[in-house]
Structure formats: structure tokens, C-alpha cells
C-alpha positions, 0 to 999 in steps of 0.5 A, spaced: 276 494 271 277 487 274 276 484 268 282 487 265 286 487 270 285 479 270 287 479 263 293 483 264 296 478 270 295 472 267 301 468 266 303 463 261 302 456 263 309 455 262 313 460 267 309 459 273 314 456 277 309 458 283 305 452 288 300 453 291 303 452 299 305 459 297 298 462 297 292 461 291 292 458 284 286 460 279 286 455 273 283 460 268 278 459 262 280 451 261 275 446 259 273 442 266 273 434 267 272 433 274 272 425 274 265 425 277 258 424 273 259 430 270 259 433 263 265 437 261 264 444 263 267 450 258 270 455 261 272 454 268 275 456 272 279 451 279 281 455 284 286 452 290 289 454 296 294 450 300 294 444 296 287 443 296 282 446 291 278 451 294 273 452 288 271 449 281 266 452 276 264 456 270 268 462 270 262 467 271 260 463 277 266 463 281 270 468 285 277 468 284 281 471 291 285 478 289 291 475 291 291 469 287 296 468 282 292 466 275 295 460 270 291 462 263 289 455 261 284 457 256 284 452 250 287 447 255 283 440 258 284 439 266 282 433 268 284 430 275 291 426 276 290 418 274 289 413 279 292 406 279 288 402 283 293 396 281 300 398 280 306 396 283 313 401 285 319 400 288 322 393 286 325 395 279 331 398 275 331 396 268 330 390 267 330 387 274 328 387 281 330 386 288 332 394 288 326 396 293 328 403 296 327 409 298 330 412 292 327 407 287 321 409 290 321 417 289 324 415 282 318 411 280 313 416 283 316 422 280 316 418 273 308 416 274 307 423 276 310 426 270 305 421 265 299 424 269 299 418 274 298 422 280 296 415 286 299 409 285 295 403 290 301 398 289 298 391 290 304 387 294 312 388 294 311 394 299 317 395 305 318 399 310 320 405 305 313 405 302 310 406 307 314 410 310 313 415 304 305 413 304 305 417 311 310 422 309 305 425 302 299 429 306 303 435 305 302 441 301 309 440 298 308 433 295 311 434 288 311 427 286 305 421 285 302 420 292 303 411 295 299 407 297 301 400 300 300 392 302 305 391 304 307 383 302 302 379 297 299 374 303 302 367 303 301 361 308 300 353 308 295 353 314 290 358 317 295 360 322 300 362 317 295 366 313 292 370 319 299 372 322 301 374 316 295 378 314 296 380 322 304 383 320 301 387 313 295 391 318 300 392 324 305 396 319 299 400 317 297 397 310 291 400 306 290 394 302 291 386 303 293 382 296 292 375 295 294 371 289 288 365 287 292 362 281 295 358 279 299 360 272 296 356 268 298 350 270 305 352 273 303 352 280 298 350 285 293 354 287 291 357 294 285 352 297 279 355 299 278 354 306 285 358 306 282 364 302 277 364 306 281 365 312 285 370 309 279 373 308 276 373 314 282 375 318 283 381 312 275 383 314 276 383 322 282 388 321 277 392 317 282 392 311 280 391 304 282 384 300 284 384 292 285 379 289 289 376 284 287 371 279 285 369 271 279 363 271 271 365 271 270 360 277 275 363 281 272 370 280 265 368 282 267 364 289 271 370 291 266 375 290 261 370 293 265 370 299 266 378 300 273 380 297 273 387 295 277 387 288 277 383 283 285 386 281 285 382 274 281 380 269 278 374 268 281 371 262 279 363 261 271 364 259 267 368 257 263 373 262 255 370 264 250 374 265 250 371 272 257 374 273 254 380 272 248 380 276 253 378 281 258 384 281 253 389 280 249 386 288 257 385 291 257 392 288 265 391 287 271 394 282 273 390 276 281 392 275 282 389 268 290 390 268 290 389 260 297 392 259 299 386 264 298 381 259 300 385 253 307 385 257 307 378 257 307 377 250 309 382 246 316 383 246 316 376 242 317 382 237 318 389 236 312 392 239 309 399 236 311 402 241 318 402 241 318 408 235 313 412 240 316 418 242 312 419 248 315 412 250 321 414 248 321 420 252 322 416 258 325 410 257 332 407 257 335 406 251 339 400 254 332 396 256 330 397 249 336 395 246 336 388 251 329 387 249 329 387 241 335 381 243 333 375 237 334 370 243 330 374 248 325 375 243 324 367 241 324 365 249 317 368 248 315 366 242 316 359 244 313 360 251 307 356 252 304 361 258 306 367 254 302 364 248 297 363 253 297 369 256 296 373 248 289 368 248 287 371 255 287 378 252 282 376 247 278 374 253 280 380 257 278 385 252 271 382 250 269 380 258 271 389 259 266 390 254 260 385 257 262 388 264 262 395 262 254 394 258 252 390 264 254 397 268 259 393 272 263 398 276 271 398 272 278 401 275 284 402 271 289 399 274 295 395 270 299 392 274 306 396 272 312 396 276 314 389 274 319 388 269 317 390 261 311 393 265 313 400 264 310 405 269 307 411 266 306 409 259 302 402 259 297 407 265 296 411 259 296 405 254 291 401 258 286 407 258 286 407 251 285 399 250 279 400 255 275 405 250 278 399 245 275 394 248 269 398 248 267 403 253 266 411 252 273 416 253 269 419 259 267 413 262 274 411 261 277 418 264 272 416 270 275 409 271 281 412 271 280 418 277 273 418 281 271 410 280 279 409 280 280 412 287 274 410 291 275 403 289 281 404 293 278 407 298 281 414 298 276 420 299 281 425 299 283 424 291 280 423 284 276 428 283 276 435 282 271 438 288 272 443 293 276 440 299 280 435 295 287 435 293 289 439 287 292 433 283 290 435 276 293 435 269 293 440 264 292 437 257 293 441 250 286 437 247 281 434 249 281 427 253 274 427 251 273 427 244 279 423 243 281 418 249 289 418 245 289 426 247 291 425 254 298 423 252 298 432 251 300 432 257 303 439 259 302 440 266 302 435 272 300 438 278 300 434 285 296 438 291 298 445 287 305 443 286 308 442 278 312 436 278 318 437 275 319 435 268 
């Protein structure tokens, strides 16, 4: 008699209009990807009060609460929400910066959360605002991608300078703090060691994690010798050795590849693929294409010496994600979206699929992409689907695993058991 009344009362995905602050939500019969180690698991069943999951597991070994209003999901793929663990929001409208406020910010991670993007860890560029909606998101209304924050990308010529400013971040309340060693191809100078080092150490004895931003091997190697915590780029003048490897895996530290950043400093030199792709066009406004496909725009690039270098640096980027990843090193998505050209939401599902490109299995990417992704920022509470956590998932029409494109069949976005408005 239960069964038949569980299949009378489902409802079709697209007329639930329920959250689950309103009481309990059971997804029934969809395939499962949960984000951990597991396989994917036919038939399944997530069950969420309040914002947080409260069950997930094979329908015939779930209980499903009398109250609970019920979302047919069979023939559907649930995954959990994406995570950057590189991105960048607040700062941008079309193609410009300097327009960090609150309701840029809530623009953005409204349009992250409708591409499936449901955390953001933004490495640098952050305000009181940000943080501000970072504190506001441990609710069961949030309906929008969650924030977390750095505050600014620490800058400084002395010891002292540095520590302050590491100091100004931890005192606001930053989740992460952001260094660029770098030095743009040649264009600039590059932040002295005995400088990083303090950073370094300031970073640590205010208990806050250190990414750090940068492009040579060398670089790589010191920074990971010396303790940092993400290596928020990938390396892109040499070749991974097998001694960085070994390293990396002994630091046991995240590797953010951020492969969408270099096509963005490039690809607009001419009209890029995915200007005719319905799934970008969705989102984008038409004005900003129309100033990219500009001929002086676009030659200013063709003839740019570090944008030419930057495209050899993807070679090198989408090889060493390959030697990293066979090596067992631990690898995140992130893509450094946010900037100009960097378009939030499209370039996370983009670098997801260069990432099975570059060589790594669609799961392995789907978990870089939720579980590895969120406990490389350090956050718990997120990533994966498991009792307790919140219920930031997506609904797909395919499957994500078979085919890693398959996650642009987004129908359904859910943030703590709430659907994000489309």
C-alpha cells in the first residue's frame, strides 16, 4: 500500500517549487554520485530536512519520512553542487572591473549557482561585502552559491608590511590567504623568498591556509618545500619531475590547474568555439561578445607576447595535469573566473571537461570537482552527498559519468534544499 501511494505523490521535477526549510524533500529513484570514492549508485534515494541531507542510499534501503514531499528523479543523474576552489567574484560587469558590491556580488553567485557552481573559494579581491555574505550563508534559505573569502592578495616590500597585511586579512575574518610568486613572464618582479617566507609564516601562525599563485617548476618545488598549502595555478614553463611529484604527494597538498585561465588569455585573438554554444549563450551578454569578436581587440592579442606565451603554457599545463594525476597527486578544480573574459559558470564546466582531456577519468574529475575540491578549501560541511552536510546538489538529464560533457544537462540546481531560481 506504501508503494502505491509514493507513486501517486510524486511530483515532476519541474513543479516543485518546495524548499526543504519547509520540511523534507525525497529525490526518488535517480543514479547517485555522491562526490566520495564511491561508485555511482542506481536507484537512489536523497532525503533532506532543513537544508541538510538526512539519508542517501539505495531506495530499498532507505526510509522516507510520511511527511516528506517527493521529487521523481528516475532516469536523472544527482551529483553534489561543483566547488571552485580557485574563482574570483564581485569585481566584474562585462568587461570590466572596479564594481566590488553587494549586488554584483549576489549577481554572480546567483549565475555560478544556475551552471551547477554551488561554492566559490575566491582567492583575492574580497571586501567587506564578501565577507559579509560569506557570514550571512549557514541558513536554510540560501538559495544562491555559497562564498568563501581572502580578503586581498597579500602585497608588501618588507617583513613588516607583509605580516601586517597578512594580520588585516585574518582580523576580517579570511578563510584563506593569497600570494602571487610571479613574475608575468618577465613583466614584473617577482616576491623575494625571504618575503614568502614570512608571509608564510605569518599565514601559519594565524592558523589560515596559504595558496599561492605562480607559473615556473622551481617556484613550485620551493613553495611546497617550504609549507604552502595550494598550489593555485599550474606549472607551465617545464615538464613535472618525478621528484615533484614525490613531493606533492609527502606534502599531501592540492594542485588547482586553472587551465580555462590560460585559454582566456588567448583565445579571443579570434572567435572562440564557444561563442556559437547555446549553453554559453544562455547567460552571456550580447554586448561582451560583440566587443570581443572587435578585429583591433582581437589582433592586440594575436600580437601579444604574453598571450602567445600564455597558449604555450597550456600545452605544458594540460601535459603536467596528466603526469600529476597518474602520479596520484591530489588535483581540484578551480579556474580563476571572475576577471574579465573569465566567464563564471561556463569556464568551471569547461575546465571540468579539459581536465578528462588532459587525461583523468570523468569520476576522478567529478571528484575533483566536489569532495577533493571542498576539503582543499578546508570546508567540511560541503562537497559531498552524506548525512549531515548540506543538500547543495544538482539534478542532471544524463550521466556526468559515461560522459563528462553530460553535465551541461543541468535541470535542477539545489542549494541547502532550495532550487535556485533559473
Amino acid at each position: 500500500m506504501r508503494k502505491i501511494l509514493i507513486i501517486l505523490s510524486l511530483l515532476t521535477l519541474s513543479a516543485v517549487t518546495a524548499t526543504a526549510g519547509e520540511g523534507t524533500l525525497a529525490f526518488v529513484g535517480a543514479r547517485i554520485i555522491d562526490g566520495t570514492a564511491a561508485e555511482p549508485m542506481e536507484d537512489g534515494v536523497v532525503v533532506i530536512t532543513d537544508g541538510r541531507i538526512r539519508a542517501v542510499g539505495p531506495r530499498s534501503a532507505v526510509t522516507i519520512p510520511g511527511d516528506a514531499k517527493l521529487i521523481d528523479v528516475r532516469g536523472k543523474t544527482i551529483m553534489p553542487g561543483l566547488v571552485n576552489a580557485h574563482g574570483h567574484v564581485g569585481g566584474t560587469i562585462g568587461l570590466e572591473g572596479g564594481h566590488y558590491n553587494t549586488e554584483n556580488l549576489l549577481n554572480q553567485l546567483s549565475l555560478y549557482a544556475r551552471y551547477g557552481v554551488t561554492t566559490i573559494n575566491s582567492l583575492g579581491g574580497d571586501g567587506e561585502e564578501g565577507f559579509a555574505l560569506r557570514n550571512s550563508q549557514y541558513n536554510n534559505d540560501l538559495n544562491r552559491a555559497r562564498l568563501f573569502v581572502a580578503g586581498s592578495v597579500v602585497t608588501g616590500d618588507s617583513e613588516q608590511a607583509i605580516r601586517a597585511e597578512v594580520n588585516r586579512n585574518a582580523d576580517m575574518g579570511a578563510n584563506y590567504i593569497k600570494v602571487r610568486v610571479d613574475d608575468s613572464l618577465g613583466a614584473s618582479e617577482k616576491m623575494p623568498r625571504d618575503l614568502f617566507d614570512a608571509l608564510l609564516d605569518q599565514a601559519h601562525i594565524r592558523r589560515l591556509p596559504l595558496a599561492v599563485h605562480l607559473f615556473y617548476l622551481d617556484d613550485a618545488k620551493y613553495i611546497l618545500e617550504a609549507g604552502a598549502d595550494m598550489v593555485a595555478h599550474s606549472v607551465r614553463d617545464l615538464t613535472v619531475d618525478e621528484a615533484f611529484i614525490n613531493l606533492f604527494k609527502e606534502k599531501d597538498k592540492c594542485y588547482v590547474p586553472t587551465v580555462t585561465r590560460e585559454v582566456s588569455t588567448f583565445v579571443y585573438e579570434s572567435e572562440p568555439e564557444f561563442f556559437s554554444d547555446p549553453y554559453f549563450l544562455k547567460e552571456v551578454d550580447p554586448a561582451v561578445i560583440e566587443e570581443l569578436r572587435g578585429p583591433e581587440r582581437q589582433a592586440r592579442m594575436r600580437n601579444s607576447r604574453s598571450a602567445q606565451g600564455y597558449k604555450k603554457g597550456l600545452d605544458v599545463a594540460m601535459a603536467n595535469i596528466g603526469a600529476l594525476y597518474k602520479g596520484g597527486v591530489k588535483i581540484a578544480m578551480g579556474t580563476d573566473t571572475g576577471l574579465p573574459g573569465r566567464f563564471q559558470g561556463y569556464f568551471e564546466q569547461m575546465e571540468m571537461h579539459m581536465m578528462v582531456e588532459a587525461g583523468m577519468s570523468p569520476m576522478d574529475v567529478i571528484r575533483a570537482s566536489t569532495g577533493v575540491a571542498a576539503a582543499c578549501i578546508n570546508q567540511g560541511d560541503i562537497g559531498t552527498l552524506e548525512p549531515g552536510k548540506w543538500a547543495d546538489l544538482i539534478v542532471l538529464g544524463a550521466n556526468p559519468a559515461e560522459d563528462i560533457q553530460n553535465t551541461k544537462t543541468i535541470e535542477s540546481v539545489w542549494i541547502a534544499g532550495n532550487r535556485v531560481p533559473e
